[in-house]
C-alpha positions as CSV (number, residue, x, y, z in Angstrom):
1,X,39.3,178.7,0.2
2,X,40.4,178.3,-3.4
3,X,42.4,174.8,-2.2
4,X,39.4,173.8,-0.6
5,X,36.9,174.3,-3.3
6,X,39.6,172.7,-6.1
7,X,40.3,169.5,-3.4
8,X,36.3,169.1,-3.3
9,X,36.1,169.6,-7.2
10,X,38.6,166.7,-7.3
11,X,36.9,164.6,-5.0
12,X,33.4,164.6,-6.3
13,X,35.2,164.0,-9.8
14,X,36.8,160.9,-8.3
15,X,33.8,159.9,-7.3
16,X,31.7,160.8,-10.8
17,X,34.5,158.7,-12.3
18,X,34.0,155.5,-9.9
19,X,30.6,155.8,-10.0
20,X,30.4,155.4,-13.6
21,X,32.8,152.3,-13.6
22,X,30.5,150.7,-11.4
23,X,27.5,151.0,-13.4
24,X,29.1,150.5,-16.6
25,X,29.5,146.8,-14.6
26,X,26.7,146.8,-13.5
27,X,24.6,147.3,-16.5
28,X,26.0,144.3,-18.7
29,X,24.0,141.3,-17.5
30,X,26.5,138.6,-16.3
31,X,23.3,136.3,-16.5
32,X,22.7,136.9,-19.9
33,X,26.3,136.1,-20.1
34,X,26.4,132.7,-18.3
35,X,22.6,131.3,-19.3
36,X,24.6,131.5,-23.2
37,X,27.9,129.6,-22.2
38,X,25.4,127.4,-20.2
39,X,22.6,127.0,-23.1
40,X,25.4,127.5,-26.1
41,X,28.5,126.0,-25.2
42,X,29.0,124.3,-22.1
43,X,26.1,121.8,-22.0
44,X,26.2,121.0,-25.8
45,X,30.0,120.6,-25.7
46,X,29.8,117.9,-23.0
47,X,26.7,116.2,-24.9
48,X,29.1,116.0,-27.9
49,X,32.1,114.7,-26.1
50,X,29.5,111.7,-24.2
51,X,28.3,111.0,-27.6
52,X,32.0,110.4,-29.1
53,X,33.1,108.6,-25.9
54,X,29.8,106.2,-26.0
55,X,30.6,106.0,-29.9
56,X,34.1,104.8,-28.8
57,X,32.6,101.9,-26.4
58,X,30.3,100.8,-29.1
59,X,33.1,100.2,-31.9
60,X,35.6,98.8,-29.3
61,X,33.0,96.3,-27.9
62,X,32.1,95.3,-31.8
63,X,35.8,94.8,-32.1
64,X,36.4,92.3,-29.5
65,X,33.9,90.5,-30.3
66,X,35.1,90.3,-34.1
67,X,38.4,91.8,-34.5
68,X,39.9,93.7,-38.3
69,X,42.1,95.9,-38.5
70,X,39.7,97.9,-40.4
71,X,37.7,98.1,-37.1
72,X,40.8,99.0,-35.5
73,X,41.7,101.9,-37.3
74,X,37.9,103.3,-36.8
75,X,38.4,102.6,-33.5
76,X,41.6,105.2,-33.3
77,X,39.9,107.6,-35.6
78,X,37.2,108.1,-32.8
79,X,39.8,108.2,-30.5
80,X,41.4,111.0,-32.2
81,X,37.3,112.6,-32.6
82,X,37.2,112.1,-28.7
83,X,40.8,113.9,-27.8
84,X,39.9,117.2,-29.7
85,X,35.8,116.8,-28.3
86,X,37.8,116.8,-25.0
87,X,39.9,120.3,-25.6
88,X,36.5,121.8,-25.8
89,X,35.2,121.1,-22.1
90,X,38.3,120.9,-20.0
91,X,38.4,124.8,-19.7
92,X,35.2,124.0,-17.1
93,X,36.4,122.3,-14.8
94,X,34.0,123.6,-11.6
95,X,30.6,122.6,-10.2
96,X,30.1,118.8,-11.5
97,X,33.0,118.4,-13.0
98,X,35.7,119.7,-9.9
99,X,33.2,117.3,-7.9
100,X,34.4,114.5,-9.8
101,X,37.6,115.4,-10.7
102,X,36.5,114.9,-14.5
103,X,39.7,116.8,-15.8
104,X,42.1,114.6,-14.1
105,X,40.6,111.4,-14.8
106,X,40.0,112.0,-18.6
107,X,42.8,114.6,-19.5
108,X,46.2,113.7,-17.2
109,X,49.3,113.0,-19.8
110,X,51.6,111.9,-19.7
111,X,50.7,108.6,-19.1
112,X,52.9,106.3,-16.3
113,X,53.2,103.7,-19.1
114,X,55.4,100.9,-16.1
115,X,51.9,101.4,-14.1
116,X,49.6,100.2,-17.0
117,X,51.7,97.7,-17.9
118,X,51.8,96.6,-14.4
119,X,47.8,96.7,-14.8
120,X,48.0,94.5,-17.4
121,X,50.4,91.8,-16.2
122,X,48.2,91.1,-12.8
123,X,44.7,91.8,-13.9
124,X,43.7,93.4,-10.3
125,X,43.7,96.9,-10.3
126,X,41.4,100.0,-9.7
127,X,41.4,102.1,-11.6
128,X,39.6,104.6,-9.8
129,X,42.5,105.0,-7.1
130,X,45.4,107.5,-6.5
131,X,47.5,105.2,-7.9
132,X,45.9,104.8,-11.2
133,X,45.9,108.3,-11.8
134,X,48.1,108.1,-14.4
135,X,47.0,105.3,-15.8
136,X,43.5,106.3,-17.4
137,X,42.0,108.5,-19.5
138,X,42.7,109.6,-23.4
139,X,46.6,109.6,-22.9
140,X,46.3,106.0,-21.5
141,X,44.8,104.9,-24.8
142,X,47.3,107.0,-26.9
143,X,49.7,104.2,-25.3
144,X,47.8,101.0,-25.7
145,X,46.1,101.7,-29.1
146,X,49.6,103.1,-31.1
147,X,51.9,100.7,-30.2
148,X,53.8,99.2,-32.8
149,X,52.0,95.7,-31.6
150,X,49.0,97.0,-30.2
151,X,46.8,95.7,-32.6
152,X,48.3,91.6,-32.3
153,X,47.9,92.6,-28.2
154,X,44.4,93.6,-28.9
155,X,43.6,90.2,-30.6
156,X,45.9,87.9,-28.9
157,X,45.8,89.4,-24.8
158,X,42.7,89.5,-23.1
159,X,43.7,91.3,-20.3
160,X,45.2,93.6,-22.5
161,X,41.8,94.7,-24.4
162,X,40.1,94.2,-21.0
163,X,42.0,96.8,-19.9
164,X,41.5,99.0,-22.8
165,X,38.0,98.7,-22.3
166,X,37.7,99.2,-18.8
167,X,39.7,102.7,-19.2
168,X,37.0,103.5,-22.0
169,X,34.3,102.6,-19.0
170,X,35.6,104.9,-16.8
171,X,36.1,107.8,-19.2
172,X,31.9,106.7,-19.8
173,X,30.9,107.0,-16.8
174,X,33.1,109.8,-15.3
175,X,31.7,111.8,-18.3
176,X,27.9,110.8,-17.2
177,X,28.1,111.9,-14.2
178,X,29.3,115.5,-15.1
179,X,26.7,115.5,-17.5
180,X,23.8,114.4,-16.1
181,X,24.9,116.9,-12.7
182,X,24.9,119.4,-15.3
183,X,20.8,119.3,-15.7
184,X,20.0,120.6,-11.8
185,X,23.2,122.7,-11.4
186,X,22.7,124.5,-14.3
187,X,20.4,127.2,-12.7
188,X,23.0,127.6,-10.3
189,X,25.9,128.1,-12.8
190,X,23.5,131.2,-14.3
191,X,22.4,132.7,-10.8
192,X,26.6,132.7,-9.4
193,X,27.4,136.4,-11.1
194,X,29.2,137.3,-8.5
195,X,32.8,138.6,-8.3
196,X,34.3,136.9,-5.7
197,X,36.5,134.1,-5.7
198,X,33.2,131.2,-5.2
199,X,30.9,132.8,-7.8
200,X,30.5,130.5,-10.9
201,X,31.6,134.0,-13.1
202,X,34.7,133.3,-11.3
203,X,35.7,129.9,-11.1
204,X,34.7,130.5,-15.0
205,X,37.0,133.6,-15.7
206,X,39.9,131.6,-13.8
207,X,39.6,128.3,-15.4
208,X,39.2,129.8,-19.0
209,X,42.6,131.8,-17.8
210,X,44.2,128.5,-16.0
211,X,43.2,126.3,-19.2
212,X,45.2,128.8,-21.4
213,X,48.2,128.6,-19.2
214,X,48.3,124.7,-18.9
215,X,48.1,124.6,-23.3
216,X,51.5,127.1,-23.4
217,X,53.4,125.0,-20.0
218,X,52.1,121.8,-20.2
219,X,50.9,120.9,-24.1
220,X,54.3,123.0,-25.9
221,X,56.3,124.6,-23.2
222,X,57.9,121.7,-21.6
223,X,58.7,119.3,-24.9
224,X,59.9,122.4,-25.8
225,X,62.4,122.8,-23.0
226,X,61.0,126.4,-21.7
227,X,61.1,125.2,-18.5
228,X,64.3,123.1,-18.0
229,X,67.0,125.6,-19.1
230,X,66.5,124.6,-22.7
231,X,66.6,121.0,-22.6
232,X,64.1,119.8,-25.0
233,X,61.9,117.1,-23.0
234,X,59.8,115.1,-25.5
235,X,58.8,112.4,-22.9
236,X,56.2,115.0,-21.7
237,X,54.5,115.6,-25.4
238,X,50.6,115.0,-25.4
239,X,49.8,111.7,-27.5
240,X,53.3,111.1,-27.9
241,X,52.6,107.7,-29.4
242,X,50.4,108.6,-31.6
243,X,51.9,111.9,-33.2
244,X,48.6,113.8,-32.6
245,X,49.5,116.4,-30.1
246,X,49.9,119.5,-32.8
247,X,46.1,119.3,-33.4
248,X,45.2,118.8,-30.0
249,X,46.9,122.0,-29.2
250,X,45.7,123.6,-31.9
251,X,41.9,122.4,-30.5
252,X,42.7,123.6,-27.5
253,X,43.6,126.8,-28.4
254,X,40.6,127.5,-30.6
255,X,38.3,126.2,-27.9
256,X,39.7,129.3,-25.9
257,X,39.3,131.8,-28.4
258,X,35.5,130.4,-28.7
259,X,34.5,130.8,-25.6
260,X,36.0,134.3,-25.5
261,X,33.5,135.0,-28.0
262,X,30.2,133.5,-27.0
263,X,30.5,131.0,-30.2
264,X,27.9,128.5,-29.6
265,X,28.7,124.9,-30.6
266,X,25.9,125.8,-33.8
267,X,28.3,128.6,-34.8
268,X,26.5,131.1,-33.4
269,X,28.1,134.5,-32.0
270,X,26.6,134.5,-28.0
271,X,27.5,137.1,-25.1
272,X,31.0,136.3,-24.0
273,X,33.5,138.2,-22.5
274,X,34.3,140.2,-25.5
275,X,30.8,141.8,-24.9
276,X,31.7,142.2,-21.7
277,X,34.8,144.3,-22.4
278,X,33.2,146.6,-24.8
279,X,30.6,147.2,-22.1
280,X,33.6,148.6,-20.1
281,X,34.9,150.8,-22.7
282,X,37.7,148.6,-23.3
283,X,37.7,148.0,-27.4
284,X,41.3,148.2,-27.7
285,X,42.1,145.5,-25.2
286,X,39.4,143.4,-26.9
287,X,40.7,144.2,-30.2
288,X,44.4,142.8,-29.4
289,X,42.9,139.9,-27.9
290,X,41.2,138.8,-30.6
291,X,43.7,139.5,-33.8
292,X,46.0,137.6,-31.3
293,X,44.1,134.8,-31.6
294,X,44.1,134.6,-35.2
295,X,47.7,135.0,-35.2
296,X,48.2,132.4,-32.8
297,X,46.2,129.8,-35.0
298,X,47.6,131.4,-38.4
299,X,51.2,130.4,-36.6
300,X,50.5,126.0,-36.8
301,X,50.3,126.7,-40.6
302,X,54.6,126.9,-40.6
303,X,54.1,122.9,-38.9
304,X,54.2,120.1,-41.6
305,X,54.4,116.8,-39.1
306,X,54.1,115.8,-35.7
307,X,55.6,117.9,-32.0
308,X,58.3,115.3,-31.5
309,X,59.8,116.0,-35.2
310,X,59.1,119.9,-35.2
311,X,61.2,119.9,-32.1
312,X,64.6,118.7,-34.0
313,X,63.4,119.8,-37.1
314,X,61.6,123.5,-36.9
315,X,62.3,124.6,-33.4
316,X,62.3,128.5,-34.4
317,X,58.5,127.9,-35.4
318,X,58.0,126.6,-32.4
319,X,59.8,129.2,-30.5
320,X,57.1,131.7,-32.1
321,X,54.3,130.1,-31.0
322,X,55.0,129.9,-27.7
323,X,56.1,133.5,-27.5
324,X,52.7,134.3,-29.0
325,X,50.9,132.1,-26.9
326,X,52.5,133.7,-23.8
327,X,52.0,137.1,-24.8
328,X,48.4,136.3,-24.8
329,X,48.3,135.7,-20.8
330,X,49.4,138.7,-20.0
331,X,46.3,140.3,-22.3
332,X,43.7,137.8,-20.5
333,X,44.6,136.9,-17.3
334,X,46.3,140.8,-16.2
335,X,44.2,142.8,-18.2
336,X,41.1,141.5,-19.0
337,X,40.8,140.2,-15.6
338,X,41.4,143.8,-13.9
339,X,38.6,144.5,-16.1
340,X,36.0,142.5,-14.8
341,X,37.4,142.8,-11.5
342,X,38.0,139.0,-10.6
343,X,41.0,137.9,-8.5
344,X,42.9,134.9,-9.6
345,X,43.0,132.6,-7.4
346,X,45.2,129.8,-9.0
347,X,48.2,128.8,-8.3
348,X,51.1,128.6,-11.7
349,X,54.9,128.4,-11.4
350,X,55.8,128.4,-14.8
351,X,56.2,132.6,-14.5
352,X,54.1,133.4,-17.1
């Protein structure tokens, strides 16, 4: 009798204890949550990035019609303005902008340099096919606006500045259409609080998880060699040409740690999944996340030039802020994502 009444005890304890997981879930508002990244952060980030890529147009249609060099050199700058606008709406790449495949068309590096040059030489291509795809976007421009020649190209090859232009086009419009998509799906994004794997809360959960991943492989990991037995492989470093991949990775990293947070493109401190945690009781795991993220971004302090030099030159830095950055997934994408009980559903190789 005694083991009975003990195994009911520790049954309806069991089920005390699940009970009150499932409403500590269910009492944070997931809406709340995702009308702020819609209102705060997502919509006003992809407004700024379509301003700086129609700003980028603008200055390189004023410049073929009367090239300087001072022109040129503004036209870079925005370049550069567009690149780290970019790092702060890749993370969001569902709804409009997995319709369109806005992330590949704008983002893809490196660039297949023998394909735009190719471009170039016949003057027939489209750019919008398969085989184009890496042959557009920011990384193609790293290529065409920081060659050593670029700018006597620019004012002496007009299929060469064609070209430049048309890739500008396409970013345009490719960053229209996610845009403008944005005004009717919106209320869809904010309804989709869901947990399973077609819900908007997470597609968002795994892409802010996914985006993370691809900034330690893809942005630092490979140059570094962490995926080639050591072999340093610099022919795969972001904006090679142009030496500006350190910031862009340091954008992109920030981005993340902002949308953790809620921060609003105004500055503002919204519902983000830190509120979310602390709603589950889990302050400590929220706590790590977050002083790793200022240790991350504390760690680009110990770089005083460009990827490509740092490789040869402070490799050990390096080194550190990969480790960091890698330490990291295991706090969001494992423990955070228990948390909230979402599944991810992407696919990585690089074994975290």
């Amino acid at each position: 009798m005694k083991r009975i009444i003990f195994g009911l005890f520790v049954s309806a304890l069991f089920l005390i204890t699940a009970c009150n997981k499932d409403k500590n879930k269910d009492e944070f508002d997931k809406a709340a949550l995702l009308q702020n990244f819609a209102d705060n952060i997502i919509q006003p980030r992809y407004a700024d990035f379509k301003t700086k890529i129609d700003s980028l147009e603008i200055l390189f249609i004023t410049f073929q019609s009367n090239p300087t060099e001072a022109k040129f050199e503004a036209i870079k700058t925005q370049w550069k303005a567009c690149y780290l606008s970019f790092q702060c709406v890749k993370t969001f790449d569902f709804g409009p902008a997995m319709n369109t495949g806005f992330k590949g068309a704008i983002g893809t590096f490196p660039s297949d340099t023998t394909q735009i040059s190719s471009n170039i030489a016949s003057g027939t291509y489209n750019l919008a096919t398969a085989t184009n795809a890496d042959a557009v976007g920011l990384a193609a421009l790293d290529f065409l606006f920081y060659q050593t020649d670029a700018y006597l190209k620019l004012t002496t090859n007009e299929s060469y500045s064609q070209y430049c232009i048309d890739v500008i086009q396409k970013m345009k419009e490719e960053t229209d259409a996610v845009v403008n998509a944005w005004t009717s799906f919106k209320s869809t994004f904010i309804a989709s609080t869901g947990n399973e794997s077609t819900s908007m809360f997470s597609m968002l959960v795994n892409d802010f998880c996914q985006d993370w991943e691809e900034a330690k492989a893809a942005k630092l990991g490979i140059p570094l060699g962490k995926y080639s037995l050591g072999i340093q492989r610099p022919e795969y470093i972001e904006a090679r040409y142009s030496g500006y991949s350190l910031p862009i990775l340091k954008a992109s990293l920030s981005s993340i740690a902002e949308i953790y947070s809620g921060t609003g493109t105004n500055g503002q401190d919204g519902i983000g999944f830190d509120d979310y945690l602390i709603s589950l009781k889990k302050e400590s795991l929220n706590s790590t996340i977050k002083d790793n993220f200022r240790v991350i971004d504390s760690n680009f302090y110990d770089f005083n030039t460009n990827l490509e030099n740092e490789l040869t030159q402070n490799p050990t830095a390096l080194e550190n802020l990969f480790n960091a950055i890698s330490q990291q997934v295991v706090f969001i994408k494992t423990d955070m994502t228990a948390s909230f009980g979402i599944l991810i559903t992407y696919q990585d190789n690089d074994g975290d």
